[in-house]
C-alpha positions in Angstrom: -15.6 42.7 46.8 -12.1 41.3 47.1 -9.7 41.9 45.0 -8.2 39.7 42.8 -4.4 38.8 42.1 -3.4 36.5 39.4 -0.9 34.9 41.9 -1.8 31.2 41.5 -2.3 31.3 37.6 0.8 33.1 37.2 2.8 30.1 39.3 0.9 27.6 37.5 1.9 29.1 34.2 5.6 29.5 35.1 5.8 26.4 36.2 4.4 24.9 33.1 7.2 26.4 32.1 10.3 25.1 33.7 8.9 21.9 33.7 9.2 21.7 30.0 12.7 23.7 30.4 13.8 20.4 32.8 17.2 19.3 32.5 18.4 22.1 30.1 21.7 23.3 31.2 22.6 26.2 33.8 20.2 29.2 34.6 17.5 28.3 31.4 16.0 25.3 33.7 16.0 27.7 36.9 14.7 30.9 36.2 12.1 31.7 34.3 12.6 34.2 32.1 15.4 32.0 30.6 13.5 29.3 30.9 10.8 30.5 28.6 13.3 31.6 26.0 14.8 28.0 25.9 11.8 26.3 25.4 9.9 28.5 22.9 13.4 28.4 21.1 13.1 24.8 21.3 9.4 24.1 20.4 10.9 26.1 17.3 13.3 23.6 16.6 11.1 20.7 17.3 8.8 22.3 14.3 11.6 22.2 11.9 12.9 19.4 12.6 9.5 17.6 11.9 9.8 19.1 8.1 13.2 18.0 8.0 12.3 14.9 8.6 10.4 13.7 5.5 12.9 15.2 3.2 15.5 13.8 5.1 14.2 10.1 5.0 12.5 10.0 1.5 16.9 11.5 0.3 17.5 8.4 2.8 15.1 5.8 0.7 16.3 7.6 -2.8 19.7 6.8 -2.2 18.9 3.2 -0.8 16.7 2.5 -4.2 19.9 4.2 -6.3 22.1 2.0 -5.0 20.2 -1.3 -5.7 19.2 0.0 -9.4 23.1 0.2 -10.0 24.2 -3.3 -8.9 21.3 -4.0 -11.8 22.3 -2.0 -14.4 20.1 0.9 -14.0 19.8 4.3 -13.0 17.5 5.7 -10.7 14.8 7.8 -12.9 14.9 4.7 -15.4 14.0 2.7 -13.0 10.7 4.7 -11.3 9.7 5.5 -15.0 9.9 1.6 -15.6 7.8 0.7 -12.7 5.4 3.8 -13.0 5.1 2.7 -16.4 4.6 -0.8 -15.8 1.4 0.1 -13.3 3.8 -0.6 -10.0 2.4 1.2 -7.1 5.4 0.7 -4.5 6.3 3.7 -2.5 10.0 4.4 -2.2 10.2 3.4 1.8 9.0 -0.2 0.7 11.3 -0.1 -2.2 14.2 0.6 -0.4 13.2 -2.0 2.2 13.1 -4.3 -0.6 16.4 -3.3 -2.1 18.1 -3.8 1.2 16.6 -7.4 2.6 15.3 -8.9 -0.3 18.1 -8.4 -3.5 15.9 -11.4 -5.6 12.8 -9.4 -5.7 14.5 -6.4 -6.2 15.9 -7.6 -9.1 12.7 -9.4 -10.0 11.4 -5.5 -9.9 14.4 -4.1 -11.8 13.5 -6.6 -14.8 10.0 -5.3 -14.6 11.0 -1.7 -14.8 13.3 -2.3 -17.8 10.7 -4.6 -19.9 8.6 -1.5 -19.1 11.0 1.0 -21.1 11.1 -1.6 -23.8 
C-alpha cells in the first residue's frame, strides 16, 4: 500500500487561508503562518463587533427618540412609560424613524404618552 501525505489537503487548507487574509497589509497576506494569525484575530473582531452592534444602534435610536421627546416637553422614560402605558407597541428603531421624518406624528405620539401619565 502507498503511503499517504497530506500534501494536497494541507495546500488546500492554507490556502483557504490566505485567501481570507487577501489584501491585509505586508507579510500577513503572504505567508501563512501570519496569515492565519490575522485572520483568526479578525474573525475575533468581526464576533464582537456583531454584539457591538445592537447596543450601538438601539444608544443610536435612544438618543434619536430623546431628542424629539425634548422639543415636546418630555423626557425620555416619561415618554416610553406613556406609550407602554397607553398599549403602544412601537419599537424604538420605528420611533426614532418617526421622530426624525415625520415631527406631526411624533407629536401626535408625544400627546398620547402624556394623556397616558395623566
Amino acid at each position: 500500500m502507498a503511503r499517504v501525505k497530506g500534501a494536497m489537503m494541507t495546500r488546500k487548507r492554507r490556502n483557504k487561508i490566505l485567501k481570507l487574509a487577501k489584501g491585509y497589509w505586508g507579510n500577513k497576506s503572504k505567508h501563512f503562518k501570519m496569515a492565519k494569525e490575522a485572520v483568526m484575530k479578525s474573525g475575533q473582531y468581526a464576533y464582537i463587533g456583531r454584539r457591538l452592534k445592537k447596543r450601538d444602534f438601539r444608544r443610536l435610536w435612544i438618543a434619536r427618540i430623546s431628542a424629539g421627546c425634548k422639543m415636546n416637553g418630555i423626557n425620555y422614560s416619561q415618554f416610553m412609560n406613556g406609550l407602554k402605558k397607553s398599549g403602544s407597541t412601537l419599537n424604538r428603531k420605528v420611533l426614532s424613524e418617526i421622530a426624525i421624518h415625520d415631527e406631526a406624528a411624533f407629536t401626535a405620539l408625544v400627546e398620547q404618552a402624556k394623556k397616558a401619565l395623566a
